[in-house]
Each structure stands twice: as C-alpha cells, then as structure tokens.
C-alpha atoms as an extended CHARMM CRD file, in Angstrom:
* protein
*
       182  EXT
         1         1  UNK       CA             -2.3110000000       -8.1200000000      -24.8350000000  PROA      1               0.0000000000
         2         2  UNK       CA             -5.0610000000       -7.6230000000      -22.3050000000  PROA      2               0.0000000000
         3         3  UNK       CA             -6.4540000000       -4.2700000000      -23.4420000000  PROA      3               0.0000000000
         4         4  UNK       CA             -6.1380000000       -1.8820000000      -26.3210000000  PROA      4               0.0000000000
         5         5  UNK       CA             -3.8130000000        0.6860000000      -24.6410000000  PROA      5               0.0000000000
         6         6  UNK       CA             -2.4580000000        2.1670000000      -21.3910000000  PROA      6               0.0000000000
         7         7  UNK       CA             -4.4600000000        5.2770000000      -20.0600000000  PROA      7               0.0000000000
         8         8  UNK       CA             -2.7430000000        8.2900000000      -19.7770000000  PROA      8               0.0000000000
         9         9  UNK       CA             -0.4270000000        9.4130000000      -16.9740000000  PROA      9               0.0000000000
        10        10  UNK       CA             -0.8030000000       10.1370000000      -14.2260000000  PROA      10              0.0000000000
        11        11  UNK       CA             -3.7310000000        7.0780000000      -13.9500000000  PROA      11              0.0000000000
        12        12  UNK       CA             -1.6070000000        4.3070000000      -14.2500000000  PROA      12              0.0000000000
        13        13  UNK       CA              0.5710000000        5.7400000000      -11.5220000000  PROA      13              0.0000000000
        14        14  UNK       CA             -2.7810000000        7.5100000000       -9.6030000000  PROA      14              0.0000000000
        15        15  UNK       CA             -4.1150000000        3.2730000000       -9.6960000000  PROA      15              0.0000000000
        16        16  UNK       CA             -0.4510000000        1.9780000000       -8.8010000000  PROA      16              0.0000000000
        17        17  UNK       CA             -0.4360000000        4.0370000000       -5.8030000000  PROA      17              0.0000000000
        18        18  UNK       CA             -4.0630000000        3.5840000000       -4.8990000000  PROA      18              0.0000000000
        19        19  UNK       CA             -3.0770000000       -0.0950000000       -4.6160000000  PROA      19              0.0000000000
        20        20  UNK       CA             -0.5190000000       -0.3600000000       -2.6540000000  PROA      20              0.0000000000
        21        21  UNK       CA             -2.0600000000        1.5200000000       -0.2950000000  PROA      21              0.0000000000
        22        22  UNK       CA             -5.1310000000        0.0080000000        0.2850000000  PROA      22              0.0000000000
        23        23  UNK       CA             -3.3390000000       -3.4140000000        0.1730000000  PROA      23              0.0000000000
        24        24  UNK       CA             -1.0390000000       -1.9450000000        3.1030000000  PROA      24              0.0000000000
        25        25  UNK       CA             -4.0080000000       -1.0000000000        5.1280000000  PROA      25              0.0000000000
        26        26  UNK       CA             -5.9950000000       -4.8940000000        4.4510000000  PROA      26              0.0000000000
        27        27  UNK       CA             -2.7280000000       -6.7020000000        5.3430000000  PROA      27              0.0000000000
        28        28  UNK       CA             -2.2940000000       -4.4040000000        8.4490000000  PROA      28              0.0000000000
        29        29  UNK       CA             -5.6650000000       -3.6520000000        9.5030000000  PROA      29              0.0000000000
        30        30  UNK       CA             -8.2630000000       -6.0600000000        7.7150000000  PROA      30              0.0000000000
        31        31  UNK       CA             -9.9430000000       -3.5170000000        6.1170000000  PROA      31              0.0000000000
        32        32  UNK       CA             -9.9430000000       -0.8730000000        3.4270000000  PROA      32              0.0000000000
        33        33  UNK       CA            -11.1350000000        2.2070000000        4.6620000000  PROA      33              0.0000000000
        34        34  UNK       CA            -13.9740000000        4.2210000000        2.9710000000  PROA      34              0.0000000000
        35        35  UNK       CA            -11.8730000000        7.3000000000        3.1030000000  PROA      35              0.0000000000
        36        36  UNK       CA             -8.8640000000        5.6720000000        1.1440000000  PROA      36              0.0000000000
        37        37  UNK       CA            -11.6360000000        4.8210000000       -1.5600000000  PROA      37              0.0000000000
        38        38  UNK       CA            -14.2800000000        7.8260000000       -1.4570000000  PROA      38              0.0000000000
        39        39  UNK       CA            -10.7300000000        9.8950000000       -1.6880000000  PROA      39              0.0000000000
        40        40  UNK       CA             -9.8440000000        7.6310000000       -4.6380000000  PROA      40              0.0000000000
        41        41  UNK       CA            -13.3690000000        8.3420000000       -6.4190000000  PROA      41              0.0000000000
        42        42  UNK       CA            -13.1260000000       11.8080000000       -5.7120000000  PROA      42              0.0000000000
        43        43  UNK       CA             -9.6490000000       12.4330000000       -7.5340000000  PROA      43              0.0000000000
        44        44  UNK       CA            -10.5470000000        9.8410000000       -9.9430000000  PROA      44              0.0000000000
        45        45  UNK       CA            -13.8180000000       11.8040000000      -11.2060000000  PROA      45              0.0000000000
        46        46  UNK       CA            -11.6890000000       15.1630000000      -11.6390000000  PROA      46              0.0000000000
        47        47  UNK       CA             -8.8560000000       13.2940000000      -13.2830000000  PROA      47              0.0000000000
        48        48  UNK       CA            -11.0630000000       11.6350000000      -16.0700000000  PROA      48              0.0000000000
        49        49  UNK       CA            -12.8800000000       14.9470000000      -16.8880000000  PROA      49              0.0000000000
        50        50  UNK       CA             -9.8070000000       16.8630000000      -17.2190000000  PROA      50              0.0000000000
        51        51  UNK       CA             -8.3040000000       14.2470000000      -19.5510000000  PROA      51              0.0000000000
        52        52  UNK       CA            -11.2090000000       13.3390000000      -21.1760000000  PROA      52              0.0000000000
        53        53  UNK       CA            -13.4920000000       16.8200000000      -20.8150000000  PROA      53              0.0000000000
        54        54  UNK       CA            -16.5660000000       16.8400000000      -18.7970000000  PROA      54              0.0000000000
        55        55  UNK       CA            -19.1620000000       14.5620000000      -20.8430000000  PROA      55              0.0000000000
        56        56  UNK       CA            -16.7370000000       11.8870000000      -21.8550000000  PROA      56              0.0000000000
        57        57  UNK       CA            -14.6430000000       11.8700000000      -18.8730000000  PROA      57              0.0000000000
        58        58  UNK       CA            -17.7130000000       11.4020000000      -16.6330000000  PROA      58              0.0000000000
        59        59  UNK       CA            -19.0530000000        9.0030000000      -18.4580000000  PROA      59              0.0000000000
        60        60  UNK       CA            -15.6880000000        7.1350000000      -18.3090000000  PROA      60              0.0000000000
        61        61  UNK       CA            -15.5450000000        7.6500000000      -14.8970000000  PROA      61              0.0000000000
        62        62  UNK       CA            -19.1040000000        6.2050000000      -14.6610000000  PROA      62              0.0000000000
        63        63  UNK       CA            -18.6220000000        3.2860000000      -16.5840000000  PROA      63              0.0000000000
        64        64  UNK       CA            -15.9670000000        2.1460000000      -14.8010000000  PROA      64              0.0000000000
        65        65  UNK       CA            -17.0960000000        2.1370000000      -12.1480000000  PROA      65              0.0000000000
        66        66  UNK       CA            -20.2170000000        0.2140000000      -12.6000000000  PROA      66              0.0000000000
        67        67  UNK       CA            -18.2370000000       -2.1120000000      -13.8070000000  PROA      67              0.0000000000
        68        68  UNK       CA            -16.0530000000       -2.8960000000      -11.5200000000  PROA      68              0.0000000000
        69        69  UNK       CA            -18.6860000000       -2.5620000000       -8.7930000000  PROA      69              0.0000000000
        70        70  UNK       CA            -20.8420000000       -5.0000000000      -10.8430000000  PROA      70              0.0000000000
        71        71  UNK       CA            -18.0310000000       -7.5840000000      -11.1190000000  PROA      71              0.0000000000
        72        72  UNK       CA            -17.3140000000       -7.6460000000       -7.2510000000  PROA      72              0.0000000000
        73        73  UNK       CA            -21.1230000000       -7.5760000000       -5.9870000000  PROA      73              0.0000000000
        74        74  UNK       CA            -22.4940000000      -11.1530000000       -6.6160000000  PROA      74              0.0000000000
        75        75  UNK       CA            -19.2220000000      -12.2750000000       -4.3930000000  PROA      75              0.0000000000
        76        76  UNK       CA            -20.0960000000       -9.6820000000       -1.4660000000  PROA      76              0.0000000000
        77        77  UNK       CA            -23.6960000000      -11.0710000000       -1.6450000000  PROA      77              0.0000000000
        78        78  UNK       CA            -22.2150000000      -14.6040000000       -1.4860000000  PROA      78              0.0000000000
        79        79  UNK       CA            -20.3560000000      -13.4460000000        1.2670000000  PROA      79              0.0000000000
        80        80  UNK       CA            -17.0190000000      -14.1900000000       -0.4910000000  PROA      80              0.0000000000
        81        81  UNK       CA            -15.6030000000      -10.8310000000       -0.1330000000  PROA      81              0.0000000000
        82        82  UNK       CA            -15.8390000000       -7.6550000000        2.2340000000  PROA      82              0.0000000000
        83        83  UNK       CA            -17.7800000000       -4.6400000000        1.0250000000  PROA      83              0.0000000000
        84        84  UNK       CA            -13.9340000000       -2.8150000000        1.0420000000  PROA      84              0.0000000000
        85        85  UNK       CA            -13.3190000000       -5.3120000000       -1.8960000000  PROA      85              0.0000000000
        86        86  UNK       CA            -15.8880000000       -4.1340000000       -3.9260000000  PROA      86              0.0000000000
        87        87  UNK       CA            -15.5170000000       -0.9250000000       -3.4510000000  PROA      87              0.0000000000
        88        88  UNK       CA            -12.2670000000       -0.5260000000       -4.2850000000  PROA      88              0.0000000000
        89        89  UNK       CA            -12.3970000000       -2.6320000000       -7.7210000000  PROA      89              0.0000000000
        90        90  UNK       CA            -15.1130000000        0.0930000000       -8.3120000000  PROA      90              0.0000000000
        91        91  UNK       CA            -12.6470000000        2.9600000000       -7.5580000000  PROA      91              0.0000000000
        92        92  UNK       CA            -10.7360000000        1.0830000000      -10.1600000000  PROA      92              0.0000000000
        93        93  UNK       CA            -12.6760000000        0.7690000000      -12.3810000000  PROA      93              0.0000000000
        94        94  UNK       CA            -13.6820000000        4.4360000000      -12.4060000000  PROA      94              0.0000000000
        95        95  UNK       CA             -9.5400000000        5.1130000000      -12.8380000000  PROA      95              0.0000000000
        96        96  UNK       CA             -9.1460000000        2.9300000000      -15.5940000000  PROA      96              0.0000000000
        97        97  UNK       CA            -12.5400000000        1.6590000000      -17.1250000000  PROA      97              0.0000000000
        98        98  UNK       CA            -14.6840000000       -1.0640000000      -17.7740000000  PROA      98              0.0000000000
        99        99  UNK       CA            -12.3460000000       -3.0080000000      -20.2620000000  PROA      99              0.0000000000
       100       100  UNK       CA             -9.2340000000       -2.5270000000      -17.6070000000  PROA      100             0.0000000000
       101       101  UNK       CA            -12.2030000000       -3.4480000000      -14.3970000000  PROA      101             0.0000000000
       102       102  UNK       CA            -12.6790000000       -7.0960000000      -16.1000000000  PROA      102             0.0000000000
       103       103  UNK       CA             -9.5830000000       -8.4140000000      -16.8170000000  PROA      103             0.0000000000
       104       104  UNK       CA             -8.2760000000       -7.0290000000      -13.0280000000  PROA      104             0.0000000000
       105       105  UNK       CA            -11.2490000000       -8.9470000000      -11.8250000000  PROA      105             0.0000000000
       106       106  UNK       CA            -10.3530000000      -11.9070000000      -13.2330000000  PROA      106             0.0000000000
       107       107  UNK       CA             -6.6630000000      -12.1240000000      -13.1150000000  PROA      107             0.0000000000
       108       108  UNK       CA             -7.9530000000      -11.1130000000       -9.0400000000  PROA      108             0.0000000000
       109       109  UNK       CA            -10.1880000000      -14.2310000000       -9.0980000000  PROA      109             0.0000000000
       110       110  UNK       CA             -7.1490000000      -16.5900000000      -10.4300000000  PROA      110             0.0000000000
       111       111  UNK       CA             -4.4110000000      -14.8500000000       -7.6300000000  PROA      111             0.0000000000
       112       112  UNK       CA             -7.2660000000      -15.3550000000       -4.7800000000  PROA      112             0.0000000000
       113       113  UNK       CA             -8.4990000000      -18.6590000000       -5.8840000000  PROA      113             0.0000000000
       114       114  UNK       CA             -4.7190000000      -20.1960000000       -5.9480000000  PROA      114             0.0000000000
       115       115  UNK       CA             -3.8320000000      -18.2810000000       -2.7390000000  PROA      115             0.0000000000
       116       116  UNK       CA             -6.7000000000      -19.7430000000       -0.8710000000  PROA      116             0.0000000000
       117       117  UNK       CA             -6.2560000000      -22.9240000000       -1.8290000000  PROA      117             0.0000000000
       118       118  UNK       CA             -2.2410000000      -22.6530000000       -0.5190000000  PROA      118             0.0000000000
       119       119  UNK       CA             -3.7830000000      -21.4610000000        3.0280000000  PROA      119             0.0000000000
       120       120  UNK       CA             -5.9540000000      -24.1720000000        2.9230000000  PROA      120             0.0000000000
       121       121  UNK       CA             -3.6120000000      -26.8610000000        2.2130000000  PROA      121             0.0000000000
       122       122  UNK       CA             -1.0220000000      -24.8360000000        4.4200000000  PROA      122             0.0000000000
       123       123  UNK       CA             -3.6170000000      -24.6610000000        7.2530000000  PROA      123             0.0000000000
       124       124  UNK       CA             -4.4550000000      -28.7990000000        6.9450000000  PROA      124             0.0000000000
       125       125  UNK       CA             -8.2380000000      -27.7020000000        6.2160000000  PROA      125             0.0000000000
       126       126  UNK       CA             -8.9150000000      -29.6550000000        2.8090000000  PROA      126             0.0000000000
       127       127  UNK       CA            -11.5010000000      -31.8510000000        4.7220000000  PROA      127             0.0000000000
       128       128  UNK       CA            -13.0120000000      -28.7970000000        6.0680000000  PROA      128             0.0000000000
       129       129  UNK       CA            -12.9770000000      -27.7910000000        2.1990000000  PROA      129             0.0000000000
       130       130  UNK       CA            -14.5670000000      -30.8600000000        0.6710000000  PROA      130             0.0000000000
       131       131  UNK       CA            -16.9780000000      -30.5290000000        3.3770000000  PROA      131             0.0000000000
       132       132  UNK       CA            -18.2620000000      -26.7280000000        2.1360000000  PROA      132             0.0000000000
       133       133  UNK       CA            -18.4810000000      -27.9680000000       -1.4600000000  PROA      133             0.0000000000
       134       134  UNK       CA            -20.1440000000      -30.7710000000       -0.6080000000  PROA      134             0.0000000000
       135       135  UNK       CA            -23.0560000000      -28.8090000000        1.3120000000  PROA      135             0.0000000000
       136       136  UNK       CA            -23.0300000000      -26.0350000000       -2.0150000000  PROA      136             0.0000000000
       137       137  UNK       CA            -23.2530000000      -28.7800000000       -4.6970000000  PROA      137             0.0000000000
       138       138  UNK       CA            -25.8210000000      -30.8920000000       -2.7900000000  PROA      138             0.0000000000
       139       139  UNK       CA            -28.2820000000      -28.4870000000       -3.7380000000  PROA      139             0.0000000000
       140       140  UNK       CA            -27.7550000000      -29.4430000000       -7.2120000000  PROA      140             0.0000000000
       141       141  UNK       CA            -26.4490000000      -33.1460000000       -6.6660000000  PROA      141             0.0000000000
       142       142  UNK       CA            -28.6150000000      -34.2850000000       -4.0920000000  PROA      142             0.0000000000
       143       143  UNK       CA            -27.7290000000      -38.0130000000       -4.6680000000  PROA      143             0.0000000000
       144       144  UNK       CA            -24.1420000000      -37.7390000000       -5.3390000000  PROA      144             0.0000000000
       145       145  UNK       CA            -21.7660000000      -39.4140000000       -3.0230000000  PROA      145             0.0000000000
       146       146  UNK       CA            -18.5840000000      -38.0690000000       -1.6590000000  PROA      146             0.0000000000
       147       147  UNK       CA            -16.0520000000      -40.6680000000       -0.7340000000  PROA      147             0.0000000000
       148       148  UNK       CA            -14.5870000000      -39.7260000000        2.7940000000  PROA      148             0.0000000000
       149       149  UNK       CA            -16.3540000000      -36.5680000000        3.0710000000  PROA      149             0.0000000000
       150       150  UNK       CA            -18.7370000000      -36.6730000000        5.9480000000  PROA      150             0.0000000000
       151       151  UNK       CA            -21.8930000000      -35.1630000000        5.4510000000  PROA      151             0.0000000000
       152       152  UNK       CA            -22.9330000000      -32.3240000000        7.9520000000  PROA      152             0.0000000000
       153       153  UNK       CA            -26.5550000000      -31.9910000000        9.4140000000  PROA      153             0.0000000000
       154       154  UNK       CA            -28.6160000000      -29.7490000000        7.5100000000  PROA      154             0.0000000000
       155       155  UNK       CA            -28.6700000000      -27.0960000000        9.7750000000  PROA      155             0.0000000000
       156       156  UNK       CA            -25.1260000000      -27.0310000000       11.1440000000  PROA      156             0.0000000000
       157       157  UNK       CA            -23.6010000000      -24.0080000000       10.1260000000  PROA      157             0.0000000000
       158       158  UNK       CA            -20.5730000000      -24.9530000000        7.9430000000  PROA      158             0.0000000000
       159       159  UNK       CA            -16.9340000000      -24.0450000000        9.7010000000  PROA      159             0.0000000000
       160       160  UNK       CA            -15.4540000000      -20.8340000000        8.2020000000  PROA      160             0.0000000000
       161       161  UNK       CA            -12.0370000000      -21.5700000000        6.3540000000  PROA      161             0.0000000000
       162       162  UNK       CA            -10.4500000000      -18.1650000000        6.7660000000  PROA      162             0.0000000000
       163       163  UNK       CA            -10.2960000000      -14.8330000000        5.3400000000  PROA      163             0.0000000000
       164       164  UNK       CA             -7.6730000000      -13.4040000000        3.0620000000  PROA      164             0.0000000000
       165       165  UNK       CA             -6.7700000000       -9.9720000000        3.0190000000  PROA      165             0.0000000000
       166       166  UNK       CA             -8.3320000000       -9.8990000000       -0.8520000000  PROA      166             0.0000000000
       167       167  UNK       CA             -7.0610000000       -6.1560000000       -1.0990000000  PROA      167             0.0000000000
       168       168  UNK       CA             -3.9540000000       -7.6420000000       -1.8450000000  PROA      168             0.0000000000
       169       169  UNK       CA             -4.8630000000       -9.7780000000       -4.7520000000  PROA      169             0.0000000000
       170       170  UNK       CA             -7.0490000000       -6.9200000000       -6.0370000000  PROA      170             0.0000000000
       171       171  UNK       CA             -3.8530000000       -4.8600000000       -5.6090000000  PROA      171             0.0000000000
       172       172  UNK       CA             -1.0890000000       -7.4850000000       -7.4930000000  PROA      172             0.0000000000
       173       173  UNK       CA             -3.7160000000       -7.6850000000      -10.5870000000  PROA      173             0.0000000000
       174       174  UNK       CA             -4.3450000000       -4.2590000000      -10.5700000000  PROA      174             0.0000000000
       175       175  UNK       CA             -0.2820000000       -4.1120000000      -11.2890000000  PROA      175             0.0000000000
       176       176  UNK       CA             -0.2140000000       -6.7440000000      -13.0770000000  PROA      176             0.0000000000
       177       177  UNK       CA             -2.6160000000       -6.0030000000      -15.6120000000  PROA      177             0.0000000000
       178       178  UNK       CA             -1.0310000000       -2.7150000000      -15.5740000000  PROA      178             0.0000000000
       179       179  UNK       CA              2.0980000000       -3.5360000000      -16.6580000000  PROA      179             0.0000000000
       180       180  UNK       CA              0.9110000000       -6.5710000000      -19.3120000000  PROA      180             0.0000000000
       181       181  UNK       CA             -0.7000000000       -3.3250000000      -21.1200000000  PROA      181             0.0000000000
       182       182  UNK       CA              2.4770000000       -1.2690000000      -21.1950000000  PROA      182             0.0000000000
C-alpha cells in the first residue's frame, strides 16, 4: 500500500471532485484556473482545521501543501509544466498531505512520461525527440556521438514537441492513488 490510511470523508471525495474538474477545464480550455484552485485552498484550509482542530489541521494543511508545491516547482522552472500544474498538486497536497502529495507526484510523473512518449511516437516526432536530448545531455556528454541524430547549431532554439493537458495526469493519479489507499 502507498500510504498509511485514507483521510477522512469528505477529503477523499472533496480531492475526487477537485480533479475532475480541473482536468475538465485543462482538456477543454488549456488551463486550470486560479479560481478553481484558490477555491480549492480555501475549503481545503477550513476542512483540515475542523477535522483536525486549528493547530494541527493548519499545519496539515500547510504541509501539504508545501509539499506538493515543492514537488511540481523544479518542472515549472524547467519549463516542463504550466504554473496551473503546480498549483493544483499544491491544493492537493494541502487536501491530503505531504505523504499522499509524493506518491500522486510520482505515479503523475510515470502517467505523463508514458503519455508523452505515445504523442510523440503517435505524432512521428521521435527524431525531433532524440534531437532535445541530445542538446540537454551535451552539456554533460560533450563528446558523445549520436548515431542519426543531427546535431543543431548552438543557438537554434530547439522545436517544441507539444503540450499535454498535465491536469489530467495529475487528476488520474490523484484517483488512483486514492483508491490504491482504500
């Protein structure tokens, strides 16, 4: 099992709904709008002091919400994600805690990593792919040859391979990790 135990009703169903609507608005509109979260954080805060009393309950709420903002941030600054992203794993987190906020993140990382790799494939970009790695790692590798992978100038701004609407794999983990705990 993921995590020691379920949080009380009504978070589980408070997070369930949460998710499916902010993964409703990133499929739709590409975005996850501050008002779904803020409103999330809001409801969030009064639900863990009333289940937990003020001290612990806040500090829950805190907590979690660190976390889960923590997890997110190094991919924003990589530009990996949209701020909506991180903000919402930190509404998360401040429902159901830090313990909860890591293994959503990374049962999030392994849905988005295997779903962008099927749009890449899908899309015919794996050249486009090898490329981008090629220009990260050469930082590191400066020597090391890649066989039918064409190297880019060093200024050329590498092509973009997409966007996903990553609400929606923060959403099925969310549920996912949910129900493993049950």
């Amino acid at each position: 099992m993921f995590v020691e135990h379920l949080p009380a009703q009504p978070i589980p169903l408070c997070v369930v709904v949460l998710a499916i609507v902010t993964a409703s608005t990133d499929l739709v509109a590409r975005r996850i709008p501050n008002r779904i979260v803020l409103g999330g954080l809001i409801v969030a805060l009064f639900a863990q002091v009333w289940l937990l009393g003020p001290l612990k309950g806040g500090a829950a709420w805190i907590e979690g919400a660190l976390a889960g903002f923590a997890l997110l941030l190094p991919f924003y600054l990589v530009r990996g994600m949209a701020a909506g992203d991180v903000k919402l794993m930190m509404t998360i987190g401040a429902w159901l805690g830090p313990a909860f906020a890591l293994h959503i993140v990374l049962v999030t990382l392994l849905i988005g990593g295997v779903w962008s790799i099927a749009v890449i494939v899908k899309r015919g970009r794996i050249k486009d792919l090898m490329r981008l790695i090629h220009r990260i790692s050469a930082r590191w590798l400066p020597n090391a040859v890649w066989i039918g992978v064409a190297p880019q100038a060093p200024n050329e701004k590498p092509a973009s391979l997409g966007t996903l609407p990553y609400g929606v794999a923060i959403a099925s983990a969310t549920i996912g990790v949910l129900f493993a705990a049950v």
